[in-house]
C-alpha positions as CSV (number, residue, x, y, z in Angstrom):
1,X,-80.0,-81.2,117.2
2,X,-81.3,-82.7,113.8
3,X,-79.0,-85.0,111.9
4,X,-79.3,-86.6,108.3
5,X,-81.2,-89.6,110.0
6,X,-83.9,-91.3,107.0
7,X,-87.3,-90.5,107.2
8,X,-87.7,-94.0,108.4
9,X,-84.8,-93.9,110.9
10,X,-86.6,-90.6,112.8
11,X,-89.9,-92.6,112.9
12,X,-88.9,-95.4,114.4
13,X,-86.7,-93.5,117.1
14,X,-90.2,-90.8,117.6
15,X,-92.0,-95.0,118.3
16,X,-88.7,-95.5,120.6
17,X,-88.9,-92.5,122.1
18,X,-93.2,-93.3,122.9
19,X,-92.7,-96.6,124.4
20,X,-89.8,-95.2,126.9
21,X,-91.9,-92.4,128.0
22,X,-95.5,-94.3,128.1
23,X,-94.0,-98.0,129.4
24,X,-90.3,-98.6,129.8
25,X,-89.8,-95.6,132.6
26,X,-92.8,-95.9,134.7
27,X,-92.1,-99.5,135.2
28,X,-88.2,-98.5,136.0
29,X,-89.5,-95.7,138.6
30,X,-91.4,-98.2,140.2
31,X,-88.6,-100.3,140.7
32,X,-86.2,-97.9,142.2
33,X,-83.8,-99.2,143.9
34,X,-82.0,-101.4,142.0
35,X,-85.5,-104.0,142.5
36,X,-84.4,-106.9,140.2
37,X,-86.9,-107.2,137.4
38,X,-89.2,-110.4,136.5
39,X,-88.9,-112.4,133.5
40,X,-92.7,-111.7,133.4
41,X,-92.0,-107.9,133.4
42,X,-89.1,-108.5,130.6
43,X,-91.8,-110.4,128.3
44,X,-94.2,-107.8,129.2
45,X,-91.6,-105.0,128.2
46,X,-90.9,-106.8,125.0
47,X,-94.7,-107.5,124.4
48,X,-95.2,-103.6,124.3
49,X,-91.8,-103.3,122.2
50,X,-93.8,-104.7,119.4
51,X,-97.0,-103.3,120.1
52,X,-95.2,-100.2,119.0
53,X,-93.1,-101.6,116.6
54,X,-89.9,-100.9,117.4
55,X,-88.7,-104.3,118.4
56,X,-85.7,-105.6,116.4
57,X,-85.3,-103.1,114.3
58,X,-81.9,-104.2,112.9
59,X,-82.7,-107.3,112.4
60,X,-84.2,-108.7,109.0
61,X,-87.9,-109.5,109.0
62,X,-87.1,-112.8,107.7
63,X,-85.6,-113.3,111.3
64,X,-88.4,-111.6,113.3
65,X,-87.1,-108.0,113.3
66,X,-88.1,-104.8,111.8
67,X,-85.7,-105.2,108.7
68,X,-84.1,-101.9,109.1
69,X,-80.9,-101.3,107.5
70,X,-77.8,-101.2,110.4
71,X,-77.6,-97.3,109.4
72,X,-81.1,-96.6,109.9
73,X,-81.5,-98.5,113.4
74,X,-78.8,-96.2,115.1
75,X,-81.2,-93.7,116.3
76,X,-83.7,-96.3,117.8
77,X,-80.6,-97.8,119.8
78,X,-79.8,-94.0,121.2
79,X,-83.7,-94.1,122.4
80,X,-83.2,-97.5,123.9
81,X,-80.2,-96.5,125.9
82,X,-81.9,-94.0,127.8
83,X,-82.9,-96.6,130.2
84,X,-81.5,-100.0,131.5
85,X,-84.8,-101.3,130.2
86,X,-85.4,-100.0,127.1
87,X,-82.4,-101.8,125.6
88,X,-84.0,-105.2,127.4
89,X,-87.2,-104.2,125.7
90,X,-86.5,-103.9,122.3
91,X,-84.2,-106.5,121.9
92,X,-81.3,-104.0,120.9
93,X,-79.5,-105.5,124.5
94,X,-75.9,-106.5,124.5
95,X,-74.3,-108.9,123.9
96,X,-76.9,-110.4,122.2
97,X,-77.5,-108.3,119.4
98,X,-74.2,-108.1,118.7
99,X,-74.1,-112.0,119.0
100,X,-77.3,-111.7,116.3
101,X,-75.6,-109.4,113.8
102,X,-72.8,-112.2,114.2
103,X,-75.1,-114.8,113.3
104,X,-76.7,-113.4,111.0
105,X,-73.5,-112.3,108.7
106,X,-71.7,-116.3,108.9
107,X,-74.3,-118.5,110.7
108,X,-75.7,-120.9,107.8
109,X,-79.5,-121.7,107.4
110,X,-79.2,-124.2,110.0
111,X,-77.7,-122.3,112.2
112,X,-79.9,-119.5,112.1
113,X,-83.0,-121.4,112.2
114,X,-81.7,-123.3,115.7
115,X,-80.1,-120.0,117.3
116,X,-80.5,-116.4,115.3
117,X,-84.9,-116.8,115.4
118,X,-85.1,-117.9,119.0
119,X,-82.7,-115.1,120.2
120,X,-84.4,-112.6,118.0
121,X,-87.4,-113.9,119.8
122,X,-86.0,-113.9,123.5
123,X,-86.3,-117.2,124.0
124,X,-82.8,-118.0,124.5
125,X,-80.0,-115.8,125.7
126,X,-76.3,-115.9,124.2
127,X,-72.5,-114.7,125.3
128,X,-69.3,-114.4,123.6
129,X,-66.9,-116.2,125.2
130,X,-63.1,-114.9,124.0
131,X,-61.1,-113.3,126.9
132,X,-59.1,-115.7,128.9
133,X,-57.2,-115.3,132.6
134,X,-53.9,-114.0,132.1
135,X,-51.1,-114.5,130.2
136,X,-54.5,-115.1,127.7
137,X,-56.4,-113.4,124.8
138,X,-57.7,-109.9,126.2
139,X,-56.7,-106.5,124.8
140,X,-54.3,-108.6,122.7
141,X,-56.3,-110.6,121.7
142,X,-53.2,-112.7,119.5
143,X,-52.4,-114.6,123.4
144,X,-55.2,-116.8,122.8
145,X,-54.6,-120.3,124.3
146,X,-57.8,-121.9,124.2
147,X,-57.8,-124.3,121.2
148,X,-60.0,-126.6,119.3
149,X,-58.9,-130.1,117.4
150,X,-60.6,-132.0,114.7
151,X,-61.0,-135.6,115.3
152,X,-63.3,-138.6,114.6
153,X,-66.8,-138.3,116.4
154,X,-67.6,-140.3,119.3
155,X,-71.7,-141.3,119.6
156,X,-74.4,-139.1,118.9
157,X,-75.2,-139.7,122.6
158,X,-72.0,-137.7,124.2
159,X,-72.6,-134.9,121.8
160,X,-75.1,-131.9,121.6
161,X,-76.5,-129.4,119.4
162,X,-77.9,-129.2,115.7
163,X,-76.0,-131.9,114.1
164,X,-75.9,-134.3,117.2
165,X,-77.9,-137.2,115.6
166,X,-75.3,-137.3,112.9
167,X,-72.2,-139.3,112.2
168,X,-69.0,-137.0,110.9
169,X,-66.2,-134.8,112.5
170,X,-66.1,-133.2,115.7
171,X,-64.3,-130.4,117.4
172,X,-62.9,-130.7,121.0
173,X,-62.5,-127.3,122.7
174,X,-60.1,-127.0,125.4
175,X,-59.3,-123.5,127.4
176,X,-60.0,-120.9,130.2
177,X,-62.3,-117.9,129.8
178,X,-63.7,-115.5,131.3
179,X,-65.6,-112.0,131.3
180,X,-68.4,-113.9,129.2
181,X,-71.1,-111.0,129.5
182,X,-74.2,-113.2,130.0
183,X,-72.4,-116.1,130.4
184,X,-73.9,-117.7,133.6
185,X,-77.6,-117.6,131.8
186,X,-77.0,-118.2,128.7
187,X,-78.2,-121.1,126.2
188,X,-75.4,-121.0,123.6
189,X,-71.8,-120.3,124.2
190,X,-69.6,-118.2,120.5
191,X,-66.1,-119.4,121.7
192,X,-63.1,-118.2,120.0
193,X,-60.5,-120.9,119.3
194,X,-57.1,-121.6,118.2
195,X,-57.6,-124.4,115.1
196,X,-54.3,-123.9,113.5
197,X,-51.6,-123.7,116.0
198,X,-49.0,-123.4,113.0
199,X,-50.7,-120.1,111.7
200,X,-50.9,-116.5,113.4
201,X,-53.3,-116.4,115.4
202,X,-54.9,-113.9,113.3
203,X,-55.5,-116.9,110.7
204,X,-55.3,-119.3,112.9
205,X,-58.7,-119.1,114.6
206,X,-62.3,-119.9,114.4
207,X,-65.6,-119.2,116.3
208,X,-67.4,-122.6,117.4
209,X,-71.5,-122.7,118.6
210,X,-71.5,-124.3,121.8
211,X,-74.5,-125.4,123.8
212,X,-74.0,-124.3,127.2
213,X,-75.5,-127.5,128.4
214,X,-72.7,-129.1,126.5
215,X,-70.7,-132.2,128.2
216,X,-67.6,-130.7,129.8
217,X,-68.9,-126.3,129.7
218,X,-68.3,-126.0,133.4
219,X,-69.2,-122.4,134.6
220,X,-66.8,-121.8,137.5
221,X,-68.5,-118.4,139.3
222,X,-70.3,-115.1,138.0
223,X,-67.2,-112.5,138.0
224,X,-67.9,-110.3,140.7
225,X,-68.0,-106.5,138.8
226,X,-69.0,-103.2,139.1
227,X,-72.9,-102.9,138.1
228,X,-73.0,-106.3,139.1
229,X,-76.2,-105.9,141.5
230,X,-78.0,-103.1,139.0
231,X,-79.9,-104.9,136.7
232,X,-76.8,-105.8,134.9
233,X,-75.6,-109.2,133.1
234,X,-73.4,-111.9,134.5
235,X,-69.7,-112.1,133.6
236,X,-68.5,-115.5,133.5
237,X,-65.5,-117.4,133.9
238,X,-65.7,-120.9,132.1
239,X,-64.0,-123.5,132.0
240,X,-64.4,-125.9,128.5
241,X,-62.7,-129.0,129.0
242,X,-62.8,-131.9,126.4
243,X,-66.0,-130.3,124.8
244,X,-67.1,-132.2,121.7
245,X,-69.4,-130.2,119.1
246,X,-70.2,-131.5,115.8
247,X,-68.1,-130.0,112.6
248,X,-71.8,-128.2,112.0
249,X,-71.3,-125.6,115.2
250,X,-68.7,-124.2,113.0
251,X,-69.4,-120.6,113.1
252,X,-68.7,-119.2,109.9
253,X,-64.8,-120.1,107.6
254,X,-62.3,-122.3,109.5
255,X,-59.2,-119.9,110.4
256,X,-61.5,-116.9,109.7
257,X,-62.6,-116.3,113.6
258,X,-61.1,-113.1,113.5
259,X,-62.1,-111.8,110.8
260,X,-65.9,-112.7,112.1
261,X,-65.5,-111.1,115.3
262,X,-63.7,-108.2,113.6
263,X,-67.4,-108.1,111.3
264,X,-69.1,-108.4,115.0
265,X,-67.4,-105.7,117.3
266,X,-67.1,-102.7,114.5
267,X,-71.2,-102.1,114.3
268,X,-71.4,-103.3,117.7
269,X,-69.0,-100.8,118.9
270,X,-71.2,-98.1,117.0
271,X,-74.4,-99.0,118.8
272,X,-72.8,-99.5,122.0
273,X,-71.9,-95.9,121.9
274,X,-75.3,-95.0,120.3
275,X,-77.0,-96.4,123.6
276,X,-74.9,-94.7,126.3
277,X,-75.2,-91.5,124.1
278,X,-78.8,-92.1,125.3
279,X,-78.1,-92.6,128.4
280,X,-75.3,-89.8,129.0
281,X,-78.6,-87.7,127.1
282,X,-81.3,-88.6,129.9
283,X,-78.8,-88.2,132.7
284,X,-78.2,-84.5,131.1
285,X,-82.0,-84.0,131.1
286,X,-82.5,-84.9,134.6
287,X,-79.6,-83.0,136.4
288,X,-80.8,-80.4,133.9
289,X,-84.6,-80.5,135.4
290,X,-82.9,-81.2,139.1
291,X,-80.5,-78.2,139.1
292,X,-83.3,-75.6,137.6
293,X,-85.5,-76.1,140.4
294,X,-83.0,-77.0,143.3
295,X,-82.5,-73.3,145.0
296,X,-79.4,-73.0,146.7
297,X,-77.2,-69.3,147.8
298,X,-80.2,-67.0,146.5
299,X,-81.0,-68.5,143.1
300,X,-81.7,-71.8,141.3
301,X,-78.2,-73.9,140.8
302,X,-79.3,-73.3,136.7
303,X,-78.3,-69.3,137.7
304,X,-75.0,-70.4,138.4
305,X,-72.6,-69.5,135.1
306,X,-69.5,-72.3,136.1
307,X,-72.2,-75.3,135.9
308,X,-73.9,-74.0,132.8
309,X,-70.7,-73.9,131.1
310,X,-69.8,-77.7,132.1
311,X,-74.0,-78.5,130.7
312,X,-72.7,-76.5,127.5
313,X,-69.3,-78.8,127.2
314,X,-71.2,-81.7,127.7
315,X,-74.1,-81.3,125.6
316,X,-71.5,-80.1,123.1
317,X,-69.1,-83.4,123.3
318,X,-72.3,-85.5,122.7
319,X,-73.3,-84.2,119.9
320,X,-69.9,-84.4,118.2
321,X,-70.3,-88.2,119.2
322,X,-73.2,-88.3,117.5
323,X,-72.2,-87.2,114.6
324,X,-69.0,-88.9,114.7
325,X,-70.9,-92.2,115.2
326,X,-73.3,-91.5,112.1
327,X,-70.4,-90.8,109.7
328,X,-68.7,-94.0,111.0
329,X,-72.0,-95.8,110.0
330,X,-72.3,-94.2,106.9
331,X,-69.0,-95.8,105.8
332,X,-69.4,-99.2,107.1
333,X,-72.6,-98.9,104.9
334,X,-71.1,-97.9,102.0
335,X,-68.4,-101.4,102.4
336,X,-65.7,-99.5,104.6
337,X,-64.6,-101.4,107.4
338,X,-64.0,-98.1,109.0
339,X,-61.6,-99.6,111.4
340,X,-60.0,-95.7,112.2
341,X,-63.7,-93.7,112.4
342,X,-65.3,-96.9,114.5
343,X,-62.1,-96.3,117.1
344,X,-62.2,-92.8,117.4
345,X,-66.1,-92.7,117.9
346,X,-65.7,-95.7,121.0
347,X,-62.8,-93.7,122.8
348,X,-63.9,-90.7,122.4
349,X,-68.3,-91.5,123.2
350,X,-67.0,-94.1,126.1
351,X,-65.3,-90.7,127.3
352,X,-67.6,-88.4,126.4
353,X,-70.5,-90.2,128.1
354,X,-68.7,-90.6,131.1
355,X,-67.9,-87.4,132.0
356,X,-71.4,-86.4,130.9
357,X,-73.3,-88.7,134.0
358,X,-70.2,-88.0,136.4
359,X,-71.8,-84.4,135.8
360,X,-75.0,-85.1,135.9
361,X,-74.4,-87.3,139.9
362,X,-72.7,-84.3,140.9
363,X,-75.4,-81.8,139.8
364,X,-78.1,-83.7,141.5
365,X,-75.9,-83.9,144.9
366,X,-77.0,-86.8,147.2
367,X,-79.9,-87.9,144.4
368,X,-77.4,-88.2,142.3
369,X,-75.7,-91.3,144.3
370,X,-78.9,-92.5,145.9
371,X,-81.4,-95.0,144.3
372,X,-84.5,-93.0,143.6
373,X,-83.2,-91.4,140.5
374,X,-81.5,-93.9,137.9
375,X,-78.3,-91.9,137.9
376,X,-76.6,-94.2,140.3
377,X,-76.8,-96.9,138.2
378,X,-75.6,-95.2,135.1
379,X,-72.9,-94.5,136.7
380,X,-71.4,-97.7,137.3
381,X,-72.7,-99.0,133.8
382,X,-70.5,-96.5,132.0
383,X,-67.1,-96.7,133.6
384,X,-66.9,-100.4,132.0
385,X,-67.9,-98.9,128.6
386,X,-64.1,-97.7,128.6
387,X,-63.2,-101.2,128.8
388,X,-65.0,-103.3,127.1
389,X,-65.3,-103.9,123.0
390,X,-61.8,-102.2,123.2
391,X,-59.9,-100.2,126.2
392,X,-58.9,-96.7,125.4
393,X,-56.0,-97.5,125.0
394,X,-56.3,-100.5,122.3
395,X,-58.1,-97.8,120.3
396,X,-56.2,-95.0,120.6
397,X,-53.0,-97.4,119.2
398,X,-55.2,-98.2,116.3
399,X,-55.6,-94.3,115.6
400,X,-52.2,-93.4,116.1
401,X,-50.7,-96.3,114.0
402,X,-52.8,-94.6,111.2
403,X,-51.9,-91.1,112.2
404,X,-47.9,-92.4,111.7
405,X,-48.2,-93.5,108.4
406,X,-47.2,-92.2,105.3
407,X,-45.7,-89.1,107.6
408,X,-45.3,-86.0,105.2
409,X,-41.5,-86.1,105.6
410,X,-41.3,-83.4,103.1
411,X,-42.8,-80.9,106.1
412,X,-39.2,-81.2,107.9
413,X,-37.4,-80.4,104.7
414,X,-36.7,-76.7,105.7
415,X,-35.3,-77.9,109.0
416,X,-32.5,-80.3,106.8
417,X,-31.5,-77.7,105.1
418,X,-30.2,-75.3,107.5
419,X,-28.6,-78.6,109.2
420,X,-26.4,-79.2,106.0
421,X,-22.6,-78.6,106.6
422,X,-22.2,-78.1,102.5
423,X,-25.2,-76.3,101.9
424,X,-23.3,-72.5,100.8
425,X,-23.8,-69.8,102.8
426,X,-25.6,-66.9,102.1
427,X,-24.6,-63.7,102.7
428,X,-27.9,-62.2,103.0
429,X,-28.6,-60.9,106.5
């Protein structure tokens, strides 16, 4: 399928598409398995990344990425996706770029130069730290309870990060989180906090930088989780007690935390399902290689009519995401927030993409559950992707609050009438 990708966009994702096939999956086949993979071999992936230049490509050059515009890197995330890897190697890996594109929207200089370059760079790892245990922020995320409080700074000595040298304002975080993806490794800590407890908590709120090294950051345990053991990042719960940052960890406007993440999770949403369209795409073209030379009752399993209709549904689903995901992008680029199109592309691609590699595991039989074949692993990577950055069922109330409004009343008017005792009756028959 061709779609009205940029000139630029198509040969970026044909550069993708090179390093997958000539690095990313022969180092993956050789570590079938589930083999946990080096931080030497994650350098080297990311060495090759920009030896082909397609490392970073949504982030600005200025930054140390390719400088493509959020539109135009969609494609090279879908090429990514089609391995575990790939999204490693390019740096296109969540949550980290989406903790990037954060950064880079309401981060100030400072705070790009000490956090947005070195992630762009790989040398430190971030995680978003806003669900809490229950009764906390989650699907709703208005049950927030962690909160933060502005008081006079102690000593530069019981503080950390950028401005820790200076005298001024601090924040105290106190709360409970957990599902941080990435939390147990990583270097700096986006937590969401109440800072107005007087104000909705949708204006009441603000993101903070915190140093995970930070004076009172306790990381209780590594959530266990589907995926868990599959190349896959940590969830964490953490526990922030007491946790001083200076007034300069501020992420962005006081109160305005939601609105930030809100500017986070839309295009993170999109390329999210722009990478497990590539994967749901690979795991097609395997059980589609598998099943045409896998003989079984006198002909090839391909022969078989019922299975080539469920390849025809599928490969027909994906490409509606596809395009469902472009046209999303295209408004967000023209200054759309796109809240509606961005929901219906992540219920319906988190769907989509699941049933796509639950049929590609049952095409391939036992290889599709065993370890040789990278199947397995999609599998369990996917069912999450209907839970996180918004269950199903968050967006499908966000598209059917829309659907309710302004209801064409006017449509029922024919019904009324014949339901009116003093309308006269006609005599017509």
């Amino acid at each position: 399928m061709h779609y009205n990708d940029s000139d630029r966009a198509r040969e970026v994702a044909e550069r993708a598409n090179d390093l997958l096939e000539e690095v990313v999956l022969p180092i993956e086949r050789e570590r079938a398995g589930g083999m946990a993979v080096s931080s030497g071999t994650i350098t080297e992936l990311r060495e090759a990344a920009r030896e082909y230049d397609v490392y970073a490509p949504q982030i600005p050059e200025e930054y140390g990425g390719m400088g493509l515009s959020f539109r135009d890197s969609l494609p090279a995330f879908e090429e990514a996706g089609r391995s575990l890897l790939g999204q490693v190697a390019m740096r296109v890996d969540a949550p980290d770029e989406g903790n990037m594109h954060l950064l880079e929207l309401a981060g100030d200089e400072l705070q790009k130069e000490a956090y947005l370059e070195p992630l762009v760079a790989g040398e430190i790892t971030s995680g978003f730290s806003m669900t809490e245990p229950m009764q906390g922020a989650g699907s709703d995320p208005k049950m927030i309870q962690t909160t933060a409080e502005k008081r006079e700074a102690q000593g530069a000595s019981e503080r950390s990060g950028i401005a820790a040298e200076k005298d001024g304002d601090e924040w105290v975080i106190d709360g409970h989180k957990w599902w941080t993806t990435q939390g147990v490794e990583a270097d700096i800590l986006i937590v969401l906090a109440r800072t107005d407890p007087e104000a909705h908590p949708y204006e009441g709120c603000s993101l903070f930088l915190v140093p995970a090294d930070a004076d009172g950051v306790e990381v209780i345990r590594d959530v266990p989780h589907m995926g868990g053991g599959n190349r896959g990042a940590s969830h964490a719960e953490i526990r922030y007690e007491t946790v001083r940052v200076p007034d300069e960890h501020l992420l962005g406007e006081l109160n305005q935390g939601f609105t930030h993440a809100q500017e986070r999770l839309g295009p993170a949403r999109l390329t999210h399902c722009m990478r497990y369209s590539g994967m749901a795409q690979r795991s097609l073209d395997i059980a589609k290689a598998y099943v045409s030379e896998r003989q079984g009752f006198d002909s090839t399993l391909s022969d078989k009519q019922s299975l080539r209709h469920r390849i025809a549904d599928a490969e027909t689903k994906l490409h509606m995401a596809r395009t469902g995901i472009r046209d999303a992008a295209d408004r967000i680029a023209a200054g759309d927030d796109a809240r509606v199109p961005v929901s219906m592309c992540k219920v319906y691609t988190a769907n989509a993409t699941q049933d796509a590699i639950d049929l590609a595991v049952q095409c391939c039989g036992a290889n599709g559950i065993g370890k040789d074949l990278p199947l397995s692993d999609f599998y369990e990577s996917v069912r999450q992707f209907r839970i996180v950055d918004g269950a199903d069922e968050v967006h499908r109330r966000v598209i059917a609050r829309a659907a309710f409004e302004d209801v064409p009343t006017e449509e029922l008017e024919p019904l009324t009438r014949f339901g009116d005792p003093n309308r006269e009756r006609s005599t017509d028959h």
